[in-house]
KOLDO-996270 format. One record per atom (N, C-alpha, C, CB): x, y, z; residue number from 1; residue in three letters. Coordinates in Angstrom, 2 decimals, padded with zeros to 5 digits, always signed. Glycine has a CB too. Layout:
BEGIN
X | Y | Z | NUM | ALA .
...
***
This chain:
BEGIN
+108.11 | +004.23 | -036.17 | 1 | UNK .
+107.46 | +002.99 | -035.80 | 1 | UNK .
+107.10 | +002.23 | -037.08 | 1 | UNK .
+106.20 | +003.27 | -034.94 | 1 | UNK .
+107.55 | +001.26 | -036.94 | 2 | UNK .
+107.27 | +000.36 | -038.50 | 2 | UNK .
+105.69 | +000.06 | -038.48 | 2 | UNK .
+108.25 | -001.42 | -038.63 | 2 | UNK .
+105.37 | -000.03 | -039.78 | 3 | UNK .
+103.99 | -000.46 | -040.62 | 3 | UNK .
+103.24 | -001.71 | -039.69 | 3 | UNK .
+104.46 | -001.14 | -042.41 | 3 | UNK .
+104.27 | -002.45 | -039.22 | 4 | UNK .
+103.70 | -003.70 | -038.76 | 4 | UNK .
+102.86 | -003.54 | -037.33 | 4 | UNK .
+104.93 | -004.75 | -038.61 | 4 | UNK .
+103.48 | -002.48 | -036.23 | 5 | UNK .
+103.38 | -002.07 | -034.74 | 5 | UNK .
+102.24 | -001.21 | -035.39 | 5 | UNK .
+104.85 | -001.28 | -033.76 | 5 | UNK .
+101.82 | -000.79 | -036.32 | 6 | UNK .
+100.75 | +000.62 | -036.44 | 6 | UNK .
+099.58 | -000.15 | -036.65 | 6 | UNK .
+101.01 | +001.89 | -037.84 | 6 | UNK .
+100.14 | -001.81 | -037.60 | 7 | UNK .
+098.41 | -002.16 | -037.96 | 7 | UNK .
+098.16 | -002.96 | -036.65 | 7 | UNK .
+098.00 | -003.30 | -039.64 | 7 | UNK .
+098.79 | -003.59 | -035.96 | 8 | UNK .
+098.63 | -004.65 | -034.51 | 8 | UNK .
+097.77 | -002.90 | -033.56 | 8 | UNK .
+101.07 | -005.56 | -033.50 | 8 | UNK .
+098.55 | -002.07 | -033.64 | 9 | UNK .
+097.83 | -001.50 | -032.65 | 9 | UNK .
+096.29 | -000.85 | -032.82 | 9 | UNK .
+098.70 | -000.57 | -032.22 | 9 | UNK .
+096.45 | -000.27 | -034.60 | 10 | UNK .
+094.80 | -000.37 | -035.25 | 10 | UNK .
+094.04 | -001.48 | -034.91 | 10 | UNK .
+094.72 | -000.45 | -036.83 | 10 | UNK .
+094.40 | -002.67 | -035.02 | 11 | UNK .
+093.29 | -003.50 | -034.73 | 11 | UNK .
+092.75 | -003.56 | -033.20 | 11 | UNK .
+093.69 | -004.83 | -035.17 | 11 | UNK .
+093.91 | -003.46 | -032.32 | 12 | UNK .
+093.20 | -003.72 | -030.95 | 12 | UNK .
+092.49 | -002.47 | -030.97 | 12 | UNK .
+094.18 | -003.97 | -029.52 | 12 | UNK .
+092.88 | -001.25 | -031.41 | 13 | UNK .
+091.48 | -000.44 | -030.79 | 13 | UNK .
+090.30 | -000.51 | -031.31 | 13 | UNK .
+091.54 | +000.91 | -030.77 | 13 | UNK .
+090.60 | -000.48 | -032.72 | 14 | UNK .
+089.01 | -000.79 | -033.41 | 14 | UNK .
+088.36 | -002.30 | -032.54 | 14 | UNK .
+089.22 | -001.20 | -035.55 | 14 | UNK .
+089.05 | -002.68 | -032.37 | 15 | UNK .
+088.63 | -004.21 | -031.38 | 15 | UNK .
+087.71 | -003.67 | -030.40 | 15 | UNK .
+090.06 | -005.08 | -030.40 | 15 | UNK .
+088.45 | -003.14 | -029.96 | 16 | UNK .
+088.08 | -002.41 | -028.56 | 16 | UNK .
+087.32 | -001.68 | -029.04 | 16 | UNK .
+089.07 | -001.66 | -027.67 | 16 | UNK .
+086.86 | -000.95 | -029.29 | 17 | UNK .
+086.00 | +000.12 | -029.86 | 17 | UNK .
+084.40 | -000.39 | -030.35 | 17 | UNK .
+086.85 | +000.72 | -031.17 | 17 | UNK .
+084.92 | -001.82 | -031.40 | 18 | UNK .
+083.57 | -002.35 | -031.45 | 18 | UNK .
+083.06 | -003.21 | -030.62 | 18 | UNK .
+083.37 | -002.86 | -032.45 | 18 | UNK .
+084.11 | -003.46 | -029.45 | 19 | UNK .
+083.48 | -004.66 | -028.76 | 19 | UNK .
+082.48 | -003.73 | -027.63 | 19 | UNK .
+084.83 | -005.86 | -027.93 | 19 | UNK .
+082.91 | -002.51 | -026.92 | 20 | UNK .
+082.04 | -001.89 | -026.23 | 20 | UNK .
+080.98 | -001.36 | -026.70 | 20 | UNK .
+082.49 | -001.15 | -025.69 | 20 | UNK .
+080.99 | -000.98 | -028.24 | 21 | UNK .
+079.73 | -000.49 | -029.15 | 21 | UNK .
+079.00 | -001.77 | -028.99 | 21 | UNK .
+080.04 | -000.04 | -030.90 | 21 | UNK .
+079.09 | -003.15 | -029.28 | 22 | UNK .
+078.79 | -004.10 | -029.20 | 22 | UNK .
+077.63 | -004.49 | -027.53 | 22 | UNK .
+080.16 | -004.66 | -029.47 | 22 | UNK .
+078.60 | -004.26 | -026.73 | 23 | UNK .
+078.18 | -004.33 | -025.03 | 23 | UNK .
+077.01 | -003.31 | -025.17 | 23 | UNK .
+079.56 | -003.73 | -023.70 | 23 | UNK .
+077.02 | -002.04 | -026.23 | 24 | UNK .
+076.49 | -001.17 | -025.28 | 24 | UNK .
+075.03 | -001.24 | -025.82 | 24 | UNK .
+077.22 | +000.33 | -025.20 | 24 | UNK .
+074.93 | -001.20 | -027.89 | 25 | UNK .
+073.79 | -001.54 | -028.42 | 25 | UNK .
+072.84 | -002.77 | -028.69 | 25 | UNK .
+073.99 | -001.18 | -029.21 | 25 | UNK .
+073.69 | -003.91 | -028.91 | 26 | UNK .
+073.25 | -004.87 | -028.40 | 26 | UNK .
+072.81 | -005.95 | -027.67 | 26 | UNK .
+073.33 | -004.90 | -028.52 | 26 | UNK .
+071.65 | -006.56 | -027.42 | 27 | UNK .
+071.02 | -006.66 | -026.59 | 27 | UNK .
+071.12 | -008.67 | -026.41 | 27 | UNK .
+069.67 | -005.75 | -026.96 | 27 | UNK .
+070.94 | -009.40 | -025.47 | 28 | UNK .
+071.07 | -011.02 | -025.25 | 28 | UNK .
+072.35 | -011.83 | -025.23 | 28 | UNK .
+070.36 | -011.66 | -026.29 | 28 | UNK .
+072.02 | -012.76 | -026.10 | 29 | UNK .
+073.12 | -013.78 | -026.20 | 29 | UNK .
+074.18 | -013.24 | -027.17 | 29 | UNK .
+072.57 | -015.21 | -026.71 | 29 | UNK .
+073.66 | -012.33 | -028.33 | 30 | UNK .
+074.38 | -011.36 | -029.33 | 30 | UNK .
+075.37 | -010.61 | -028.75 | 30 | UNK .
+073.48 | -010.41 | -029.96 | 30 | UNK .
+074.79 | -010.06 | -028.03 | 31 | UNK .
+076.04 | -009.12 | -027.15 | 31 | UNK .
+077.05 | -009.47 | -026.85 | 31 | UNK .
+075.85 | -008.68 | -026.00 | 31 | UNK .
+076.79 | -010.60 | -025.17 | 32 | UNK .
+077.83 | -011.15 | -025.37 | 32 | UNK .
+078.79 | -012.32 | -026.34 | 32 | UNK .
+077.71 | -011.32 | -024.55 | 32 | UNK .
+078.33 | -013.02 | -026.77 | 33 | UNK .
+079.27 | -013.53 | -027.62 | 33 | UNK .
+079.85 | -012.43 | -028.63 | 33 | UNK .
+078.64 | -014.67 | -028.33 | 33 | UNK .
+079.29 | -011.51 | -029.30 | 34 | UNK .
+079.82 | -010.41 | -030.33 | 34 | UNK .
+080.80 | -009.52 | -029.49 | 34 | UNK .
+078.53 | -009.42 | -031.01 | 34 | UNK .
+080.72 | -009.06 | -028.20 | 35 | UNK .
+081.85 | -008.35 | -027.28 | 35 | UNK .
+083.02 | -009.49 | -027.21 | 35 | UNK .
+081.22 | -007.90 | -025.56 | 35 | UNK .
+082.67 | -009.93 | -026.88 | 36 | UNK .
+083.40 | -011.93 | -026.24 | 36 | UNK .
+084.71 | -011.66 | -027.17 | 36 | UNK .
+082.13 | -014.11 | -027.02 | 36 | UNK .
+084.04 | -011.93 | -028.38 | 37 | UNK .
+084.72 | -012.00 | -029.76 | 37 | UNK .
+085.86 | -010.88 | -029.95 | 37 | UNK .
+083.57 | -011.81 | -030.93 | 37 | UNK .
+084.83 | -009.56 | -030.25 | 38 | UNK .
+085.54 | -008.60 | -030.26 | 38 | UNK .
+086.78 | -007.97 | -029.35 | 38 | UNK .
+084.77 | -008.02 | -030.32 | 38 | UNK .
+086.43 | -008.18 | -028.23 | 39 | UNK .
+087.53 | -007.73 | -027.14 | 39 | UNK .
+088.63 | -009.01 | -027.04 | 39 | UNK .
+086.72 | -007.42 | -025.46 | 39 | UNK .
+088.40 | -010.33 | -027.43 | 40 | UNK .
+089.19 | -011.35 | -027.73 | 40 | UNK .
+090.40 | -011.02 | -028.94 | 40 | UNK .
+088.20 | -012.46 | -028.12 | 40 | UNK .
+089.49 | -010.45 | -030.03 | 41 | UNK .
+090.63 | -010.00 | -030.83 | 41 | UNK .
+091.73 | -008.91 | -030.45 | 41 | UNK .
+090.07 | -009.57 | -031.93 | 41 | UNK .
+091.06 | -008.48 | -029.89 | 42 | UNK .
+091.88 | -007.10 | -029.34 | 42 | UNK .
+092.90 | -007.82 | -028.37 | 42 | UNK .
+090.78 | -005.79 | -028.39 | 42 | UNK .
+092.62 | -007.91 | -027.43 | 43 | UNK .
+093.45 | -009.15 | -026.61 | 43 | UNK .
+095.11 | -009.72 | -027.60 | 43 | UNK .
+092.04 | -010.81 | -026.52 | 43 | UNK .
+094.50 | -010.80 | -028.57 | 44 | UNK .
+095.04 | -011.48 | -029.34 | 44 | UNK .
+096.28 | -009.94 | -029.87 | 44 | UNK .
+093.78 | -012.31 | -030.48 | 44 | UNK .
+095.61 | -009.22 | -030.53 | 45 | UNK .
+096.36 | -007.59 | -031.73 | 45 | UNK .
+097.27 | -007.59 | -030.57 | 45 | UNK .
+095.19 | -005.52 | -032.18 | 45 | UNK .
+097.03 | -007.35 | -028.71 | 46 | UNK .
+097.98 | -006.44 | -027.83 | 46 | UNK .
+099.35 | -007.00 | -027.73 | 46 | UNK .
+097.43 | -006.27 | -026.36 | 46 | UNK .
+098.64 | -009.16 | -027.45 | 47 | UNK .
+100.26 | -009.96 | -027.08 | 47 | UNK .
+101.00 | -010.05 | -028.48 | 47 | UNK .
+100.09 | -011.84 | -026.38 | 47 | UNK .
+100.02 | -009.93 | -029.73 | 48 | UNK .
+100.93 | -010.27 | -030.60 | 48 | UNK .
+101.98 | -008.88 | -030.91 | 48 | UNK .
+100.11 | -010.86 | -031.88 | 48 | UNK .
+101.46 | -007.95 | -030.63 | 49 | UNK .
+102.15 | -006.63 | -030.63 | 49 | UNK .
+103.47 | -006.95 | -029.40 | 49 | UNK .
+100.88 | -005.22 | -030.15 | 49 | UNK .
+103.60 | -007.21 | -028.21 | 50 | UNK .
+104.32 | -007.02 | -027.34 | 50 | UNK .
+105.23 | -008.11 | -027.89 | 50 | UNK .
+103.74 | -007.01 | -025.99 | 50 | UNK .
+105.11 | -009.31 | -028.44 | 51 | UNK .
+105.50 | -010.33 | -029.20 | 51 | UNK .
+106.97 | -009.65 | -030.67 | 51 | UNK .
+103.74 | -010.96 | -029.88 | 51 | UNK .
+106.09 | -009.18 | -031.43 | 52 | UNK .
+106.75 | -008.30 | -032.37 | 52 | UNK .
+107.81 | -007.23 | -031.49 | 52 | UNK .
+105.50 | -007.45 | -033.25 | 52 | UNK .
+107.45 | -006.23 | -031.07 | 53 | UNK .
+107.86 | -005.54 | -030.17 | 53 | UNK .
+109.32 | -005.85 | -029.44 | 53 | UNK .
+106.85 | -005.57 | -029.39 | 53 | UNK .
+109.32 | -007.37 | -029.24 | 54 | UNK .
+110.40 | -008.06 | -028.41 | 54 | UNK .
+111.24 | -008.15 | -029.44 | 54 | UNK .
+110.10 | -009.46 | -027.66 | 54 | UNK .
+110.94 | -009.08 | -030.67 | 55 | UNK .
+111.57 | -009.87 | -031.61 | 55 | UNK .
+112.57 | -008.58 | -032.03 | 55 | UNK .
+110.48 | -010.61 | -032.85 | 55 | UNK .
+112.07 | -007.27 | -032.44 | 56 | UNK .
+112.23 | -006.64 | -033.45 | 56 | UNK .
+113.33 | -005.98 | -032.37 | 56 | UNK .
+110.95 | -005.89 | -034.27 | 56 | UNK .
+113.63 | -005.43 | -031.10 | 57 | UNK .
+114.94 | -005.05 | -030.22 | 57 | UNK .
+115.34 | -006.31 | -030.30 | 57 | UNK .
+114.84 | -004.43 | -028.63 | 57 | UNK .
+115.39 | -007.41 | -030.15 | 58 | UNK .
+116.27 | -008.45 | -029.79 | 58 | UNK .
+117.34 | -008.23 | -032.02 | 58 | UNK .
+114.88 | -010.51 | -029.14 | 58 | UNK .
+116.60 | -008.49 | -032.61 | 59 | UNK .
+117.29 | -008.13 | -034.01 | 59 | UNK .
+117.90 | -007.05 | -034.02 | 59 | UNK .
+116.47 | -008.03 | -035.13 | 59 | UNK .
+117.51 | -005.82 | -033.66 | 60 | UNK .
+118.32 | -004.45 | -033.67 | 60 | UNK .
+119.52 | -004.67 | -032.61 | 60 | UNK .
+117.30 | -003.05 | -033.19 | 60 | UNK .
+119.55 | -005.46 | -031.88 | 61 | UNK .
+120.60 | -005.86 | -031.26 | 61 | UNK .
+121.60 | -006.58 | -031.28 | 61 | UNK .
+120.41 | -006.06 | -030.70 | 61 | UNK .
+121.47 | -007.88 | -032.17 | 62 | UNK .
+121.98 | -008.41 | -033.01 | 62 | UNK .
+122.68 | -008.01 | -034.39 | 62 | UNK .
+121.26 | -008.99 | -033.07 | 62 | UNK .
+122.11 | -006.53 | -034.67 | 63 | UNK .
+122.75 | -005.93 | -035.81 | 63 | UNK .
+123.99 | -004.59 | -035.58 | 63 | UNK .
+121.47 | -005.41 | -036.64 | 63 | UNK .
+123.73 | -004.89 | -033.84 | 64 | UNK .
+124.50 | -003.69 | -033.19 | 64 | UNK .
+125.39 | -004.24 | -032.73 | 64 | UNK .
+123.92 | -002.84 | -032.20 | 64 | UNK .
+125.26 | -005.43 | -032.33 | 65 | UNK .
+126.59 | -006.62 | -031.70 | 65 | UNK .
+126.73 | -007.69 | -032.42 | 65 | UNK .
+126.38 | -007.33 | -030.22 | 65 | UNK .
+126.84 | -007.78 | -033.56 | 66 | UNK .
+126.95 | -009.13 | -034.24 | 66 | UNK .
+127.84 | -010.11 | -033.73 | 66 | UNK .
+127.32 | -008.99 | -035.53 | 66 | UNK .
+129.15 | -009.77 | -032.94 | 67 | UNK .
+129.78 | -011.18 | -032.13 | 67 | UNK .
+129.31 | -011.10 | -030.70 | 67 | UNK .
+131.60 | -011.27 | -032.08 | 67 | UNK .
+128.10 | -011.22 | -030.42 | 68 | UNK .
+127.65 | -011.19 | -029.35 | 68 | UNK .
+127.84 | -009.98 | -028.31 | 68 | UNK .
+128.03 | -012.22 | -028.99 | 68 | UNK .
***
């Protein structure tokens, strides 16, 4: 698995990870906007992963059929 799929998927969990630490210790308007945030990034790390993910078979395929 390339370098690039390992850090997209590090970030959504640490995302994830601090956004429920977030939900769980903090307390008001902090919370949520700081979860909001956090689980937003994570969000953002998953499509841009499935994004990469696509690009990178569609190229390995292109290098396997170069005349189409």
């Amino acid at each position: 698995m390339p370098i690039e799929n390992r850090i997209a998927i590090a970030i959504a969990v640490c995302s994830i990870v601090a956004g429920i630490v977030a939900l769980v210790v903090l307390h008001g308007t902090v919370q949520l906007v700081a979860a909001s945030v956090l689980l937003g990034l994570a969000g953002i790390a998953l499509v841009s992963l499935v994004f990469l993910l696509v690009g990178q078979s569609e190229e390995d395929d292109r290098r396997r059929h170069p005349r189409g």
